[in-house]
C-alpha positions in Angstrom: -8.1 34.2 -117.1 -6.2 37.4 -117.8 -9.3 40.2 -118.0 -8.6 43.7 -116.4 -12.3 45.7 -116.4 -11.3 49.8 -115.0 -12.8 52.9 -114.8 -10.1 55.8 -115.3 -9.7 58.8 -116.7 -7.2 59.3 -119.7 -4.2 61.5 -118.0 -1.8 61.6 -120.7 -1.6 60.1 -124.6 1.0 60.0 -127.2 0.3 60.3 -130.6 -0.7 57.8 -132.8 2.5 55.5 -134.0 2.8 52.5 -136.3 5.0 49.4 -135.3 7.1 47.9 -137.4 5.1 45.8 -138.6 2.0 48.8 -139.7 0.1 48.2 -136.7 -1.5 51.6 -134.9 -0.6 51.9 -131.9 -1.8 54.6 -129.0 0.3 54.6 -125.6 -1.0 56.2 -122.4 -1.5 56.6 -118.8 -5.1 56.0 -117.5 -6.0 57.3 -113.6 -8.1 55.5 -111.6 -10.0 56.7 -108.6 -12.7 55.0 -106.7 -13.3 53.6 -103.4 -13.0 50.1 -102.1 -14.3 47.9 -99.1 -11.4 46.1 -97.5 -11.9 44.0 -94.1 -15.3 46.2 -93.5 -13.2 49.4 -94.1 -13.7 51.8 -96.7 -10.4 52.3 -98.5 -9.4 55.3 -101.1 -7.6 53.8 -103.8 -5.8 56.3 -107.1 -3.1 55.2 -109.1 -1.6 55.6 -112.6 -1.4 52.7 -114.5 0.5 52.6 -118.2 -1.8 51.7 -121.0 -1.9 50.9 -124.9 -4.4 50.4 -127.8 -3.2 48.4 -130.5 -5.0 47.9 -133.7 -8.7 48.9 -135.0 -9.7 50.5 -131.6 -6.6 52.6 -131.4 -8.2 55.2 -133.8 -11.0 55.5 -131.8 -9.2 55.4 -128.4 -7.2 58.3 -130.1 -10.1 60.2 -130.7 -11.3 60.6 -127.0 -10.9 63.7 -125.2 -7.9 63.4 -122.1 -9.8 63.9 -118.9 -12.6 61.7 -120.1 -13.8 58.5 -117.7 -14.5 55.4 -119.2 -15.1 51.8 -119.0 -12.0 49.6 -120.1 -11.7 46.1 -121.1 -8.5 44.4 -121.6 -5.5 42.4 -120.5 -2.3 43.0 -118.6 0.8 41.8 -119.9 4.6 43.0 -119.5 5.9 46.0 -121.5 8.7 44.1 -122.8 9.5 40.4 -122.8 12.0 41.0 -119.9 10.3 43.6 -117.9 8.7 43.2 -115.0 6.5 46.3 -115.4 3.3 45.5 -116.2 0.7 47.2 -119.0 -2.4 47.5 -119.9 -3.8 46.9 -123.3 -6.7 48.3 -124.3 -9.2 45.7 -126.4 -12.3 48.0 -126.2 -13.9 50.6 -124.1 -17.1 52.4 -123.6 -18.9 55.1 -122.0 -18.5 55.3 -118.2 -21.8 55.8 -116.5 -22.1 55.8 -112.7 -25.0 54.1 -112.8 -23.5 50.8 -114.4 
């Protein structure tokens, strides 16, 4: 199964595109920050990881504030058919609570 579940902040966005093809599309860069339990040791983890929203939800995701933390669902899959980067694509996303 291919299911990424984050928490992050939106750092950066683009503007809203179309493909080739009509589909809206949103690229961006979501931060994470949290901490993690490793072998019994607390661990700070932050990174930057690339992200899109294709489709329906990209109007909405394009409508969030930047800074804002939420809850993302979605899948990871290279950013082009020979790349080895990786990126994340968006299929939904809610409110971030700390009490979830």
């Amino acid at each position: 199964m291919n299911q990424l579940r984050l928490t992050a902040a939106i750092a950066e966005r683009d503007v809203l595109r179309y493909t080739p093809a009509g589909i809206p599309i949103v690229s961006a860069v979501l931060l994470h920050t949290s901490d993690q339990v490793e072998a019994g040791i607390t661990r700070r983890t932050e990174f930057e990881i690339a992200a899109i929203a294709a489709g329906e939800i990209s109007g909405r995701f394009n409508g969030v504030e930047l800074g804002e933390t939420l809850q993302f669902t979605g899948f990871l899959a290279r950013k082009h058919r020979n790349s080895k980067s990786l990126v994340f694509h968006i299929t939904d996303f809610e409110a971030y609570s700390p009490d979830h």
